[in-house]
C-alpha positions in Angstrom: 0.0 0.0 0.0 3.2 2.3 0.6 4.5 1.5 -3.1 1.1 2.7 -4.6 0.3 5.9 -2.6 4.3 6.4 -3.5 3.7 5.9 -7.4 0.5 8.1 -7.3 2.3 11.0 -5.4 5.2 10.5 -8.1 3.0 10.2 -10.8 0.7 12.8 -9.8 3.9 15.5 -9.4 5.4 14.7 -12.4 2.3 14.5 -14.8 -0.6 16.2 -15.4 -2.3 16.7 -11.8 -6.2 16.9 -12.4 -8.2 18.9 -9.4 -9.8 15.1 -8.8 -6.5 13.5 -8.9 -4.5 16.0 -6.1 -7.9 15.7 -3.9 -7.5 12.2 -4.2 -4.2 12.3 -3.3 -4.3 14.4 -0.3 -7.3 12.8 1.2 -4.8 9.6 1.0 -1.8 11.9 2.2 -4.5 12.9 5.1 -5.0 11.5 7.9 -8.4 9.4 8.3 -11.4 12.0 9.3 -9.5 15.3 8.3 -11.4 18.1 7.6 -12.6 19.0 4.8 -10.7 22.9 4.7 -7.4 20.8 5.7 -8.3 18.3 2.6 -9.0 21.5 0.4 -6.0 23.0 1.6 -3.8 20.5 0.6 -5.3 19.9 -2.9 -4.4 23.7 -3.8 -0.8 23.0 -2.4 -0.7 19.9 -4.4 -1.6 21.7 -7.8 0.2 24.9 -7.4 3.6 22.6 -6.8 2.4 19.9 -10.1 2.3 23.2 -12.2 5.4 24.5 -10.9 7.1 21.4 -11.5 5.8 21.2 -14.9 7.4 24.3 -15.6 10.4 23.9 -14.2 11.0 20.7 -16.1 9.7 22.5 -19.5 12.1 25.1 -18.9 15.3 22.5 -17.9 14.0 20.4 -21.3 14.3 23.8 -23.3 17.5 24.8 -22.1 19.2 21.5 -22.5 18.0 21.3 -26.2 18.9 24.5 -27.2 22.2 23.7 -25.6 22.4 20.4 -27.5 21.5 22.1 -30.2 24.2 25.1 -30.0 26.9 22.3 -28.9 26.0 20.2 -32.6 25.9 23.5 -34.5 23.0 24.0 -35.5 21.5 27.7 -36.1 19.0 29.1 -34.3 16.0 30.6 -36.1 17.2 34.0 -34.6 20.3 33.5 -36.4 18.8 31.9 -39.5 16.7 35.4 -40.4 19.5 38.2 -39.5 21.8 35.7 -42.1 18.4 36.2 -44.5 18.1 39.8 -43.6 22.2 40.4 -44.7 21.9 38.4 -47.9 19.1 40.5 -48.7 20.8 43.8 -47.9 24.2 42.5 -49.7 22.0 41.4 -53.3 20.6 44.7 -52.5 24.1 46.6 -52.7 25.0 44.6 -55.6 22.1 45.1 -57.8 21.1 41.7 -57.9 17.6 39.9 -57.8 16.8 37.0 -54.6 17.7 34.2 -57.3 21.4 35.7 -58.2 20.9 37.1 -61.5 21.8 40.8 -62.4 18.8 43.2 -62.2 18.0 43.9 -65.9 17.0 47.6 -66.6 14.2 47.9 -69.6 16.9 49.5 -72.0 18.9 46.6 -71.0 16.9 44.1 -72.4 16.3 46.1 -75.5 19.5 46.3 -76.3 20.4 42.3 -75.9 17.1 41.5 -78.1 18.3 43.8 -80.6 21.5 42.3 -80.9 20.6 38.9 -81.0 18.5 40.3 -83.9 20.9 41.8 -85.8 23.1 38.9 -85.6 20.7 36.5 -86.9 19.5 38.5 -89.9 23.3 38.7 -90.8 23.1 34.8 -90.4 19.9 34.2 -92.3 21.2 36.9 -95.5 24.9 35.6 -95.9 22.4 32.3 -96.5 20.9 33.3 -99.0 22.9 35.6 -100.8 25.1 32.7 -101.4 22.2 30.8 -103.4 22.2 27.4 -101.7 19.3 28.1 -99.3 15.6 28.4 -100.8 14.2 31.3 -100.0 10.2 31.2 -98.7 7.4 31.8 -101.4 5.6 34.9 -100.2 
């Protein structure tokens, strides 16, 4: 009977404490025929300590991850967007777009169409000045 009033106190500390739970357990902690403001009494102590607990062990599980975490090398989301935020600001300075590539200005692209234009009309008339290529019926 020790054992089990034992592995429900432990249990009940460590887990999730319902109200019915801790006034179960202090009317066991209690001695037989205590009153009911001593019961009550105990119940609120019981919870208060089960959610302080629970914190406490949240917060020592937090800490030891992020310290894991820090000791594998692994970035912290903090990290992660002020490395985001200077790539940005760096692309920025150098006139480039998020994917790497030069910014391309309007006149820019004029320019490189026009080109590419006048190179192939070269191509396609030193073709057919020279008489082997057909030329298209109109």
């Amino acid at each position: 009977m020790i054992i089990d009033d034992f592995r429900r106190t432990v249990e009940g500390l460590l887990g999730t404490l319902t109200p019915a739970k801790a006034q179960q357990l202090a009317k066991d902690m209690m001695e037989p025929g205590a009153a009911k403001e001593q019961v009550a009494k105990t119940t609120a102590d019981l919870l208060e300590w089960s959610h302080a607990n629970r914190e406490r062990w949240s917060s020592f599980v937090r800490r030891e991850i992020s310290e894991q975490l820090k000791t594998v090398g692994v970035a912290s989301q903090s990290e992660l967007d002020a490395l985001k935020k200077r790539v940005r600001d760096l692309e920025r300075a150098a006139g480039k777009t998020a994917s790497g590539r030069a910014k391309s200005t309007k006149t820019g692209q004029r320019k490189r169409t026009s080109k590419k234009t006048t190179a192939a009309r070269k191509t396609s008339t030193s073709k057919s000045s020279s008489g082997s290529a057909p030329t298209p019926a109109s």
